[in-house]
N, CA and C atoms as an extended XYZ file, in Angstrom:
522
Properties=species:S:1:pos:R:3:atomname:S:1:resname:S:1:resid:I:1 pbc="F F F"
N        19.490      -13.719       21.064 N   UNK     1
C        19.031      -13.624       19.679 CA  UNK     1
C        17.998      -12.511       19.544 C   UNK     1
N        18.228      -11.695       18.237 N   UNK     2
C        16.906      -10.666       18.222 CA  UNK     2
C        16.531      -11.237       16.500 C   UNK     2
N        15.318      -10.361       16.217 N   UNK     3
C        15.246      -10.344       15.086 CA  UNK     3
C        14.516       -9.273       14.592 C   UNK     3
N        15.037      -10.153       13.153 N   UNK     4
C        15.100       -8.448       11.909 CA  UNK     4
C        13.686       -9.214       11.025 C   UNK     4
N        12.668       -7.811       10.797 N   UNK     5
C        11.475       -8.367       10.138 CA  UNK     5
C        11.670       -7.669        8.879 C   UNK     5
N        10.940       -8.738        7.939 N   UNK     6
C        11.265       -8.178        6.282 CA  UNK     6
C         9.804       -7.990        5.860 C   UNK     6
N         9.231       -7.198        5.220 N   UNK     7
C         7.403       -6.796        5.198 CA  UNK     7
C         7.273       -6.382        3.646 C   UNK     7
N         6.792       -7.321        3.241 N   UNK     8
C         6.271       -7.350        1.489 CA  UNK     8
C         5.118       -6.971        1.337 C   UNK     8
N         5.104       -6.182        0.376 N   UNK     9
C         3.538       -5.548       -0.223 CA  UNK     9
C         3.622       -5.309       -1.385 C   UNK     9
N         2.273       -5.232       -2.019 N   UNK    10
C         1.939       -4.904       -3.328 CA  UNK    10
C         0.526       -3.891       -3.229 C   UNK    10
N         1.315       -2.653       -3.418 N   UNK    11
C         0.200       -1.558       -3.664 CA  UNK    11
C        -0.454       -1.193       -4.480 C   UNK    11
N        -1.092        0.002       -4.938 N   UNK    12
C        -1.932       -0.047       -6.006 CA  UNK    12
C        -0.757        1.351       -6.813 C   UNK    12
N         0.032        1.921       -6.131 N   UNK    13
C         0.717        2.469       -6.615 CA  UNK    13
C         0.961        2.594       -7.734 C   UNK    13
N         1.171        4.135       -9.008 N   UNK    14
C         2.273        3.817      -10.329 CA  UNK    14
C         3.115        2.927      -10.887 C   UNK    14
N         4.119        2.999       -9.523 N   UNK    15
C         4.800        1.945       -9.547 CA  UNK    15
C         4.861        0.585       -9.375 C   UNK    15
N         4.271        0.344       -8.589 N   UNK    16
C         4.035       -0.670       -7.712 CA  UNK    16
C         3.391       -1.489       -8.984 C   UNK    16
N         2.572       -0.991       -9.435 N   UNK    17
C         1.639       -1.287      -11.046 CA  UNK    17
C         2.750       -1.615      -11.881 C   UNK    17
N         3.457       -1.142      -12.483 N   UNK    18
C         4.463       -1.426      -13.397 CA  UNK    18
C         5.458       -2.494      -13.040 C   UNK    18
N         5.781       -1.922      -11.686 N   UNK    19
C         6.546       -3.670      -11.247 CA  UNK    19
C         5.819       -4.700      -11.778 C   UNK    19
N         4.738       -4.453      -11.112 N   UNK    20
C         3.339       -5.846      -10.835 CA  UNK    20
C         3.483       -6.209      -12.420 C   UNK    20
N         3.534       -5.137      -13.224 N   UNK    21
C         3.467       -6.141      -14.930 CA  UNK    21
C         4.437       -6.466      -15.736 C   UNK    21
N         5.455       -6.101      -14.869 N   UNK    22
C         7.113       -6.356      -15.639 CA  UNK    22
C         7.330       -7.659      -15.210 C   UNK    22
N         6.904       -7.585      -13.764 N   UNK    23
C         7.010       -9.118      -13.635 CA  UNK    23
C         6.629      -10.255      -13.160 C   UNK    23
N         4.922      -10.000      -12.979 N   UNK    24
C         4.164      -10.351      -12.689 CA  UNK    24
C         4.336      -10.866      -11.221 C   UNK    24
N         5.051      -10.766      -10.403 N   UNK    25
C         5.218      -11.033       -9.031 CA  UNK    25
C         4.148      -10.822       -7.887 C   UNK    25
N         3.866      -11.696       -6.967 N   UNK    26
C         2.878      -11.328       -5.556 CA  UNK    26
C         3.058      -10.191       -4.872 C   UNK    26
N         4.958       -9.560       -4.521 N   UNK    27
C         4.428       -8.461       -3.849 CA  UNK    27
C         5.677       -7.467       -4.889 C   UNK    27
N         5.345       -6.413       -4.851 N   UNK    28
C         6.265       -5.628       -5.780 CA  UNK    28
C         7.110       -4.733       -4.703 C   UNK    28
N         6.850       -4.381       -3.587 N   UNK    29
C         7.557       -3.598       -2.451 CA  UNK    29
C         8.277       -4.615       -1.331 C   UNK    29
N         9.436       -3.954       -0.537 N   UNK    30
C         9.471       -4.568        0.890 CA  UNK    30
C        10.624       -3.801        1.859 C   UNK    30
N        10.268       -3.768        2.740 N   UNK    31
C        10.602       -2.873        3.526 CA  UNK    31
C        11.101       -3.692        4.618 C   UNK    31
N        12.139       -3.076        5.472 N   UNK    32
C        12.624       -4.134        6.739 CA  UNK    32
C        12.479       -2.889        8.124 C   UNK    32
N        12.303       -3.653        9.192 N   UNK    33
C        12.119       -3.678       10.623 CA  UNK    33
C        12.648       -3.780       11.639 C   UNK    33
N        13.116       -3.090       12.909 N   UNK    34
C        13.929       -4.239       13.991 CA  UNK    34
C        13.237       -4.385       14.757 C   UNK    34
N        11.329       -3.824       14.764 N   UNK    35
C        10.785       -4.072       15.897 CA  UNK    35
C         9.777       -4.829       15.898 C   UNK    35
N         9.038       -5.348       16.607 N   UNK    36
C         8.309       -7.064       16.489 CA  UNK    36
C         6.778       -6.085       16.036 C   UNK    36
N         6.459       -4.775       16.908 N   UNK    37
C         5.854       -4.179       16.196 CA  UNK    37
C         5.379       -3.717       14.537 C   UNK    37
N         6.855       -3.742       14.225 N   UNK    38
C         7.016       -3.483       12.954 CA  UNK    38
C         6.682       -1.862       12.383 C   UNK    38
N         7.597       -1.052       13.639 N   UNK    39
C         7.550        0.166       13.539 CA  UNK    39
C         8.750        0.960       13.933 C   UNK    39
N         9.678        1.601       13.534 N   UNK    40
C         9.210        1.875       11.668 CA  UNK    40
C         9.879        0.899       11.265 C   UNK    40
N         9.091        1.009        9.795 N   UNK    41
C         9.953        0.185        8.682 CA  UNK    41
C        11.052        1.170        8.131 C   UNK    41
N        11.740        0.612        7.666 N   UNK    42
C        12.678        1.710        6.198 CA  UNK    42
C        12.415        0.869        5.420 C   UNK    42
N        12.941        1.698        4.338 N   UNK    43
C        12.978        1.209        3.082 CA  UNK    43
C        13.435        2.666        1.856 C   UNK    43
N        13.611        2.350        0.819 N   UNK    44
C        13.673        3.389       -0.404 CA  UNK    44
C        12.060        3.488       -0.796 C   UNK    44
N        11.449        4.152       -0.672 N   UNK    45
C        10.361        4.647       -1.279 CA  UNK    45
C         9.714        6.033       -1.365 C   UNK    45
N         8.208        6.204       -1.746 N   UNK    46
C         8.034        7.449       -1.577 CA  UNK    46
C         8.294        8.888       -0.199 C   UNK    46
N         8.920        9.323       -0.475 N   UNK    47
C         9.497       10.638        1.020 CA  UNK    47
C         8.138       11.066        1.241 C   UNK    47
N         7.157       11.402        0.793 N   UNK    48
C         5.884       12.188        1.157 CA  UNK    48
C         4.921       11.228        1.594 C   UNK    48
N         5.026       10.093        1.095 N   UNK    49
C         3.634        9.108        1.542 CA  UNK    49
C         2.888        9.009        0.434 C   UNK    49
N         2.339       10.098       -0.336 N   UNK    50
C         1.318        9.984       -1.189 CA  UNK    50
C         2.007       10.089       -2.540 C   UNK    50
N         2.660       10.985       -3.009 N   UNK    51
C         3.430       10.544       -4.522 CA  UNK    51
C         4.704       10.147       -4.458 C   UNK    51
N         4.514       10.009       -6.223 N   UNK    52
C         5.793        8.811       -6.562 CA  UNK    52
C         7.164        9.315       -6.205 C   UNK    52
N         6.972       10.998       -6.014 N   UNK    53
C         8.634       11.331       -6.286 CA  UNK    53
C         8.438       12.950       -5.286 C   UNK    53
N         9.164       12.837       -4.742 N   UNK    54
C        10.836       12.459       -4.252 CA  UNK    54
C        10.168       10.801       -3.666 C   UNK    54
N        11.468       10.163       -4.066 N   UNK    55
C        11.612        8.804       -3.797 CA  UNK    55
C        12.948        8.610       -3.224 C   UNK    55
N        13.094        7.648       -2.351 N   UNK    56
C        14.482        7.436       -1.777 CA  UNK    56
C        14.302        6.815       -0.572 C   UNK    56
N        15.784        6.937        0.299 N   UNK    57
C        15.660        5.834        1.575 CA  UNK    57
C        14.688        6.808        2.548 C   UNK    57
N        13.682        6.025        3.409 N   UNK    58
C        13.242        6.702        4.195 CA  UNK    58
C        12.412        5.913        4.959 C   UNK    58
N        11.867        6.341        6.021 N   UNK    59
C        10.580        5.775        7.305 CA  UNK    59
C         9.702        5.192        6.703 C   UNK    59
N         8.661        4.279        6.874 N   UNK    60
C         7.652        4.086        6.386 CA  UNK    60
C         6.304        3.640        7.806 C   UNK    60
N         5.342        4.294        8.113 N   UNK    61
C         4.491        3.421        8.839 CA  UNK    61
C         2.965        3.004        8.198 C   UNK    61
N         2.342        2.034        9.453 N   UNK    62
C         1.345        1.606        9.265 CA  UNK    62
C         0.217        2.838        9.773 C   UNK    62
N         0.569        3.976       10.182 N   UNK    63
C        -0.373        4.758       10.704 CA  UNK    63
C        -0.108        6.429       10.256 C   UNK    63
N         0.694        6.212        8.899 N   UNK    64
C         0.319        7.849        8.722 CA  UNK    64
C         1.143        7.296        6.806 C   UNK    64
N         0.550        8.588        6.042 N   UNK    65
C         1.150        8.245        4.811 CA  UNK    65
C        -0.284        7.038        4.167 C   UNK    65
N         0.718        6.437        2.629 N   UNK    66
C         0.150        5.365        2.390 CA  UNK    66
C        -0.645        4.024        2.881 C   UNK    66
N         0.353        3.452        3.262 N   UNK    67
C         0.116        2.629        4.304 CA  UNK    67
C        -0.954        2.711        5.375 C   UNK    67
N        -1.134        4.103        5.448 N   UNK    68
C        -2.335        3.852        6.684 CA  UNK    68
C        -4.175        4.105        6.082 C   UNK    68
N        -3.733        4.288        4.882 N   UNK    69
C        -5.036        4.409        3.767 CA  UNK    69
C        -5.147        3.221        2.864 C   UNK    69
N        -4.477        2.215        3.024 N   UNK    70
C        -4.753        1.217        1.775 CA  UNK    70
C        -4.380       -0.016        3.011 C   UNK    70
N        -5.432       -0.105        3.461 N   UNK    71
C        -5.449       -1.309        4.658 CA  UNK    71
C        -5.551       -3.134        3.800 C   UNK    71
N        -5.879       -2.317        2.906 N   UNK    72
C        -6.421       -4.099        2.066 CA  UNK    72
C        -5.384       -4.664        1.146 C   UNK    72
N        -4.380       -3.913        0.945 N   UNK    73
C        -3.351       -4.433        0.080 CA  UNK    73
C        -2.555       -5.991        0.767 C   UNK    73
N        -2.220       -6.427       -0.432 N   UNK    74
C        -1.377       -8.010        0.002 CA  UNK    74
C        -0.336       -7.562        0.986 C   UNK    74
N         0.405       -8.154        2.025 N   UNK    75
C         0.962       -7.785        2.581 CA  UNK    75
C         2.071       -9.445        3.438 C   UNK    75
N         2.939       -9.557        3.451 N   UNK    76
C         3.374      -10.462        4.163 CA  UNK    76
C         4.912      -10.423        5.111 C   UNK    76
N         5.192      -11.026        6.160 N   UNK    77
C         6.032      -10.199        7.191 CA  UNK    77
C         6.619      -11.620        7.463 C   UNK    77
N         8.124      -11.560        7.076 N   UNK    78
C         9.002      -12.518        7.634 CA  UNK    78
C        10.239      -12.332        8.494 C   UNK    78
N        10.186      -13.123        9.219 N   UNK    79
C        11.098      -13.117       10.572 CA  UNK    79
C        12.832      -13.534       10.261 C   UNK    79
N        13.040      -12.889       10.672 N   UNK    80
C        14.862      -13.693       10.654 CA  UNK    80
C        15.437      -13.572       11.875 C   UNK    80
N        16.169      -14.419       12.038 N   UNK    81
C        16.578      -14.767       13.992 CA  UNK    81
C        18.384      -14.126       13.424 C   UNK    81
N        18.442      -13.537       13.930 N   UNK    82
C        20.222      -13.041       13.913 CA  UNK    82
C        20.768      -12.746       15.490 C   UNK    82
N        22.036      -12.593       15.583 N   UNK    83
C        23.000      -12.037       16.735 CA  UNK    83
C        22.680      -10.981       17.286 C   UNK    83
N        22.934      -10.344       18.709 N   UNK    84
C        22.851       -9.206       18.599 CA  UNK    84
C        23.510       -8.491       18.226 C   UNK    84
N        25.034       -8.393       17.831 N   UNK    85
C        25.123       -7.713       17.150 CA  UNK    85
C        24.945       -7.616       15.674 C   UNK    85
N        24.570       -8.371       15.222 N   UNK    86
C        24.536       -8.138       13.584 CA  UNK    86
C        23.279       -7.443       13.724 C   UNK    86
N        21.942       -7.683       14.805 N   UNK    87
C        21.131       -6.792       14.660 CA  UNK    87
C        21.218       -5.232       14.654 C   UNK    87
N        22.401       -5.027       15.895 N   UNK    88
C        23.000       -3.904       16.207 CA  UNK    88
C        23.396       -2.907       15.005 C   UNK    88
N        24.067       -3.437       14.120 N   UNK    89
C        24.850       -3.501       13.001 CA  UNK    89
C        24.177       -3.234       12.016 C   UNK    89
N        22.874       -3.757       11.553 N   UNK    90
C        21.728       -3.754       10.736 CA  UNK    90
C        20.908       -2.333       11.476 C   UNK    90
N        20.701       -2.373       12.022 N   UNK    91
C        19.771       -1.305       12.645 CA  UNK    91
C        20.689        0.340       12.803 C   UNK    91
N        21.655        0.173       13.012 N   UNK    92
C        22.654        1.272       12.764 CA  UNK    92
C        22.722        1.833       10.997 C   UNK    92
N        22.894        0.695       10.457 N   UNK    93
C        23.454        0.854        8.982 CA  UNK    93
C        22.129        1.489        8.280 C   UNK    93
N        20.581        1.203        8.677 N   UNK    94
C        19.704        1.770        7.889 CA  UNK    94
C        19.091        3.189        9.113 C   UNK    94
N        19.458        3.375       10.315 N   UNK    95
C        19.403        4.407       10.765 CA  UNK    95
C        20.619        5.343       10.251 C   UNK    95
N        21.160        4.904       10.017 N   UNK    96
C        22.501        6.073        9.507 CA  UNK    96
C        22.123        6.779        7.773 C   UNK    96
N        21.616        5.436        7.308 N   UNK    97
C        21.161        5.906        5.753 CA  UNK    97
C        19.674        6.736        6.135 C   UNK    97
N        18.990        6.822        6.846 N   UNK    98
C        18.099        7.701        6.974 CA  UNK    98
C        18.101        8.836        7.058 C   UNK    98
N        19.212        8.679        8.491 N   UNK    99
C        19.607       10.506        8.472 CA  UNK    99
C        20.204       11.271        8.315 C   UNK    99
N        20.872       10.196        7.012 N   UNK   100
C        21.013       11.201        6.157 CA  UNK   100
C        20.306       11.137        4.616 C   UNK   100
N        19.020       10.798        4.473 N   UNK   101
C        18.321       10.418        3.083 CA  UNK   101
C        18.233       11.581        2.468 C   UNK   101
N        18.634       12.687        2.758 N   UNK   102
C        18.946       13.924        1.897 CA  UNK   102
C        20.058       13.960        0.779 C   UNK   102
N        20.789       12.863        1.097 N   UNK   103
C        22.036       12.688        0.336 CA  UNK   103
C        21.637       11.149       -0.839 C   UNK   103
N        20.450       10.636       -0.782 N   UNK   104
C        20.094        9.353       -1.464 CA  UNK   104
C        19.243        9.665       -2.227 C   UNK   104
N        18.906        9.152       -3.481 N   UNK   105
C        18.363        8.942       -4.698 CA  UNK   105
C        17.226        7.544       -4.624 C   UNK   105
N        16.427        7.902       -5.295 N   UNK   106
C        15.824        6.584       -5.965 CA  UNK   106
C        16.376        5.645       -6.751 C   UNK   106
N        17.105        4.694       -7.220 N   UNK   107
C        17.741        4.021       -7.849 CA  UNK   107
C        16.744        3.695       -9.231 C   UNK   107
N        16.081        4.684       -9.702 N   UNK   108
C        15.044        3.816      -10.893 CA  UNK   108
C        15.629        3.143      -12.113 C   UNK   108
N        17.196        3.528      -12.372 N   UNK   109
C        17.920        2.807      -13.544 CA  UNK   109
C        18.033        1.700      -13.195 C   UNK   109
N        18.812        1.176      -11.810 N   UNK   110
C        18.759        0.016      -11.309 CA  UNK   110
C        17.774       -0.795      -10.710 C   UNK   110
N        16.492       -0.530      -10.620 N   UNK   111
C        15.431       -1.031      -10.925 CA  UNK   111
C        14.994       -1.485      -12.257 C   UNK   111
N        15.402       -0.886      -12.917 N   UNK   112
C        14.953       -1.161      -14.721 CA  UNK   112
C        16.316       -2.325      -15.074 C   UNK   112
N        17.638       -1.631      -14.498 N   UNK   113
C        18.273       -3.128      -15.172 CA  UNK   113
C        18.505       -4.190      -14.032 C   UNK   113
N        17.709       -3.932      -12.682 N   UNK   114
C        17.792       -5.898      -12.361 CA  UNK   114
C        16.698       -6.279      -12.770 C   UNK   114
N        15.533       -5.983      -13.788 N   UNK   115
C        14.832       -6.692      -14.240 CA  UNK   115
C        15.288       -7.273      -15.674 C   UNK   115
N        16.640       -6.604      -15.536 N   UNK   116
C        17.285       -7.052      -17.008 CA  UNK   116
C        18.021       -7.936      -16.202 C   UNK   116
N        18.404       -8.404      -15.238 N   UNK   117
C        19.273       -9.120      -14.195 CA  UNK   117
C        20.617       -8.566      -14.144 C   UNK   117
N        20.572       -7.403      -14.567 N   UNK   118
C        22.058       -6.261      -14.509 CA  UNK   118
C        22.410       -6.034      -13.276 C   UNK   118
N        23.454       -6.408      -12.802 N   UNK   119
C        23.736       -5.525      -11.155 CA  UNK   119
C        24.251       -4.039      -11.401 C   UNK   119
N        23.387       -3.292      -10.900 N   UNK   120
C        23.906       -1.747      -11.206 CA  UNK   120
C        24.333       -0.918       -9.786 C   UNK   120
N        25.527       -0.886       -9.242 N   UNK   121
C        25.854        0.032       -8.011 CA  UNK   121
C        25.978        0.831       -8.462 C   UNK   121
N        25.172        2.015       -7.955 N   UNK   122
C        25.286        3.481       -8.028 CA  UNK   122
C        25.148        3.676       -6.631 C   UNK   122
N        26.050        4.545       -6.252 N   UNK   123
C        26.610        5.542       -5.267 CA  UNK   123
C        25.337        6.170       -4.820 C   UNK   123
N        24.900        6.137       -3.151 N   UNK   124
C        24.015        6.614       -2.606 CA  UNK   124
C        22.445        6.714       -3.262 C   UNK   124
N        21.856        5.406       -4.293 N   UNK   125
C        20.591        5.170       -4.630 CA  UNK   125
C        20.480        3.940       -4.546 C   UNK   125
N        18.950        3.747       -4.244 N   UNK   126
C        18.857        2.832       -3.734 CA  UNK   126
C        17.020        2.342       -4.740 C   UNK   126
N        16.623        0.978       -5.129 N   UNK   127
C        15.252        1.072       -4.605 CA  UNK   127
C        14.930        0.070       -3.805 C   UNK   127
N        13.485       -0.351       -3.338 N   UNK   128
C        13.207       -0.896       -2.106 CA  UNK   128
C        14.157       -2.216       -2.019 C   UNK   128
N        14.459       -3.135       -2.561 N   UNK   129
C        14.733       -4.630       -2.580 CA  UNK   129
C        16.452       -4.437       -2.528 C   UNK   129
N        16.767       -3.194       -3.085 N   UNK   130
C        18.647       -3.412       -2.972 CA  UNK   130
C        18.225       -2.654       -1.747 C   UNK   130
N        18.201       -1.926       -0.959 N   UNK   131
C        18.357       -1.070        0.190 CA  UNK   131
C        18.404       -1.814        1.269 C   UNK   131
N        17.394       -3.273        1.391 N   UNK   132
C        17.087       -3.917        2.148 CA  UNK   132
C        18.131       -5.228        2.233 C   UNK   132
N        18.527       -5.345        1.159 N   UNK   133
C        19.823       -6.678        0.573 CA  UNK   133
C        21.072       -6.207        1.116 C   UNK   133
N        21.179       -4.722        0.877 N   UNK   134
C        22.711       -3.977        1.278 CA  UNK   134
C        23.009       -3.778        2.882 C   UNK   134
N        21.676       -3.815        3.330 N   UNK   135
C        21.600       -3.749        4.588 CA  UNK   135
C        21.304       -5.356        5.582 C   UNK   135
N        21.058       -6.042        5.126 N   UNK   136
C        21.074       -7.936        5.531 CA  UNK   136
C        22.897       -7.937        5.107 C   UNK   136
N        23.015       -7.605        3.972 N   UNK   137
C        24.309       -8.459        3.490 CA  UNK   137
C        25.533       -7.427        4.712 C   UNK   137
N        25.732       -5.750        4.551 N   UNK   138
C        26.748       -5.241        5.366 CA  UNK   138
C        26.489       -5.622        6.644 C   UNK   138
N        25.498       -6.254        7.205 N   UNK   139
C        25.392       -6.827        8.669 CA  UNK   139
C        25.768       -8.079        8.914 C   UNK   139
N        25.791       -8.859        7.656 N   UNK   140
C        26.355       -9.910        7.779 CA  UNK   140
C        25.189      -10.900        8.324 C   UNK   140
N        23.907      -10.177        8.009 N   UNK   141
C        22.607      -10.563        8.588 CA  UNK   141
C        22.451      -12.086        7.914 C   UNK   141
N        22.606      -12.336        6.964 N   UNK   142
C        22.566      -13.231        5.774 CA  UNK   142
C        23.606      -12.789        4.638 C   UNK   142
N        23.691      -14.031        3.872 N   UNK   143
C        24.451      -14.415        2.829 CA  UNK   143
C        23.435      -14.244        1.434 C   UNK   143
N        23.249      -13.560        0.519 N   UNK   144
C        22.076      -13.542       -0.347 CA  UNK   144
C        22.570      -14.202       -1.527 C   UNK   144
N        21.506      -15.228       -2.076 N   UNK   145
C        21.572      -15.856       -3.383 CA  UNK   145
C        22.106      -15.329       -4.709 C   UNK   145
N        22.492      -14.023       -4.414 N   UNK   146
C        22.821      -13.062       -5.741 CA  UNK   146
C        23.172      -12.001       -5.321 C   UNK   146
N        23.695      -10.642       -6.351 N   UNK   147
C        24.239       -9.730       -5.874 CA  UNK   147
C        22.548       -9.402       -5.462 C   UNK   147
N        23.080       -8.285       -3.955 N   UNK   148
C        22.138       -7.439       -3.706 CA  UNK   148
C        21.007       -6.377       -4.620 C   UNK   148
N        22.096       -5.855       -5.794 N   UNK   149
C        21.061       -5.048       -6.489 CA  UNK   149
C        20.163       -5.873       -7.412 C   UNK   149
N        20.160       -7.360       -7.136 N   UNK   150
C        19.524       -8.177       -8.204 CA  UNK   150
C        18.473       -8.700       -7.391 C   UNK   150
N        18.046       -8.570       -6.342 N   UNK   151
C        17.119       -8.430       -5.005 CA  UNK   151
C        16.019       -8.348       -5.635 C   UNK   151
N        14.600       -8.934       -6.007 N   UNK   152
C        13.577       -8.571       -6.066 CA  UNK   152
C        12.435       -8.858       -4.447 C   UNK   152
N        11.428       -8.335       -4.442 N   UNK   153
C        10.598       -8.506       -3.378 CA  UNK   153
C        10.844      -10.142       -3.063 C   UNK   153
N         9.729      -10.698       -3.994 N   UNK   154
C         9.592      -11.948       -3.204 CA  UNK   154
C        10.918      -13.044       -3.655 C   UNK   154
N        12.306      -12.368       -3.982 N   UNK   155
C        12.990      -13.422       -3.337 CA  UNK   155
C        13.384      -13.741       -2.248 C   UNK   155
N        13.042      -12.875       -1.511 N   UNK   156
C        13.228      -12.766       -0.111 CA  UNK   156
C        12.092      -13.823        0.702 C   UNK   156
N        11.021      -14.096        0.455 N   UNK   157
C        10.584      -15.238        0.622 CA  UNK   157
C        11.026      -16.635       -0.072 C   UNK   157
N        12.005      -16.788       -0.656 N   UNK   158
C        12.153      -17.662       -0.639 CA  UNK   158
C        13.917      -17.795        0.052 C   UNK   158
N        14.257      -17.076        1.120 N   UNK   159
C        15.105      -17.472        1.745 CA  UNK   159
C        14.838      -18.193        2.691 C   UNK   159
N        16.033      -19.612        3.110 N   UNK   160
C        15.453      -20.266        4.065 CA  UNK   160
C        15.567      -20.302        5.228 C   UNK   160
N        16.482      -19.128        5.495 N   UNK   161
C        16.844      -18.564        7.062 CA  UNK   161
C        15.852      -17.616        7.130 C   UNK   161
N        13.964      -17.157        6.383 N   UNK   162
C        13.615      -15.862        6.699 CA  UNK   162
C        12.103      -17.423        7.378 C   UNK   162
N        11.350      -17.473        8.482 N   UNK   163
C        10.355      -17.783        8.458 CA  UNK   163
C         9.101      -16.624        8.070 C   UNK   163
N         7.736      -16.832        8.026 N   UNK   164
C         7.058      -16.333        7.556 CA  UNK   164
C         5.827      -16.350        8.598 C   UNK   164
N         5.827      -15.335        9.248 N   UNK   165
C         4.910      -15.467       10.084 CA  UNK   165
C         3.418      -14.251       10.109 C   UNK   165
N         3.279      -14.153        8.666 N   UNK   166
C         2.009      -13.784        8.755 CA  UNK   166
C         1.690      -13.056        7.231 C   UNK   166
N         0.748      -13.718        6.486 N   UNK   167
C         0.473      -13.668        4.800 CA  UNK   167
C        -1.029      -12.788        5.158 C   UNK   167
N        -1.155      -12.004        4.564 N   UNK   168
C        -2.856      -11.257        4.540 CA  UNK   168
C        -2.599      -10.553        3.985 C   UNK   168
N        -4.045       -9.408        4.551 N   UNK   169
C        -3.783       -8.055        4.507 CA  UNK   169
C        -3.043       -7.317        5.454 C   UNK   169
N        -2.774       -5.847        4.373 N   UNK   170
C        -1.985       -5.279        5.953 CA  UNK   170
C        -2.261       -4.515        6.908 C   UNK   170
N        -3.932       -4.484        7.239 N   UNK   171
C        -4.659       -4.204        8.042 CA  UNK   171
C        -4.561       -5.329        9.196 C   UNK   171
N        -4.549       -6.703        8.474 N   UNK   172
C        -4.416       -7.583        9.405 CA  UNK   172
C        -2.614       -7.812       10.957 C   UNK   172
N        -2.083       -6.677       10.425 N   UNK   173
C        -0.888       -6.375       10.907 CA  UNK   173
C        -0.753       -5.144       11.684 C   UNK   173
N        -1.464       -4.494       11.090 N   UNK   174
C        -1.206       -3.030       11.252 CA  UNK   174
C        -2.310       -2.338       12.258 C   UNK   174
C-alpha cells in the first residue's frame, strides 16, 4: 500500500479571497502529493508563485514561491491509502500533465460555473479542485461523490476513504 496526500489551504490570495466569499468555505485551494514529505505538490495554480496569472497545472512547494512566505495560512493534509499501482498511475497522470503545463490553461469559467454546480470539461484547463478529482478519479484512486469538475476544496474532506492527519498552520507542516 502507498499513499496519495491531498493538502488544503486558504490563502490570502485575489483569488483565494473571492473563493473565500463566494462561498464562504475553510479552505479555498488544494493541491495533491505522492510524498509523505509532501514535496512537490501539483496542482493548477499560480506558474510564478507570486501572481495570479499565468495560472495553470504546475509544482507547488513549501520552500520557494508563495507558500514559503505565508507560513500562517489554514492549512490541512489528508491521507489516502491506495494500490501501488493506482499510486503509480496517479503519480504518472499529474507528472505527465506537468510536463507538459505549457499546453494547460487555468480553467476560470469552470471555476465560476461549479459554483453554479455546472460541470464544465474544457480540454486541457484545469483549476485546483478538478485537476486533483481528474487525477484520484483516472487512477481509479477513488470513486468521487460528483462529477470531478464539481470538486470544491473541502469536499475532499469530507471523503471517507481520505483520513486527516494534520489541521493547522502550514508552517506547522512545512
Amino acid at each position: 500500500m502507498k499513499s496519495i496526500y491531498i493538502v488544503l489551504t486558504k490563502s490570502t490570495t485575489f483569488l483565494s479571497r473571492l473563493v473565500y466569499l463566494a462561498t464562504g468555505e475553510k479552505y479555498t485551494h488544494v493541491s495533491i502529493s505522492f510524498e509523505k514529505e509532501l514535496q512537490p505538490l501539483y496542482s493548477s495554480s499560480r506558474k510564478n508563485g507570486c501572481t495570479m496569472f499565468p495560472a495553470g497545472p504546475c509544482k507547488e512547494s513549501f520552500y520557494y514561491g508563495y507558500m514559503s512566505t505565508h507560513k500562517h495560512i489554514p492549512c490541512a493534509v489528508y491521507e489516502l491509502k491506495v494500490s501501488d499501482e493506482v499510486y503509480k498511475m496517479a503519480k504518472r497522470e499529474a507528472e505527465e500533465i506537468i510536463k507538459n503545463a505549457d499546453n494547460y490553461h487555468f480553467n476560470i469559467l469552470g471555476l465560476l460555473l461549479c459554483r453554479l454546480n455546472i460541470p464544465y470539461h474544457r480540454k486541457n484547463s484545469y483549476f485546483c479542485s478538478q485537476f486533483v478529482g481528474e487525477i484520484l478519479e483516472k487512477s481509479n484512486a477513488i470513486k468521487l461523490p460528483k462529477d470531478y469538475t464539481l470538486m470544491r476544496p473541502t469536499d475532499y474532506m469530507k471523503l471517507p476513504e481520505l483520513r486527516c492527519r494534520h489541521m493547522g498552520k502550514l508552517g506547522e507542516v512545512a
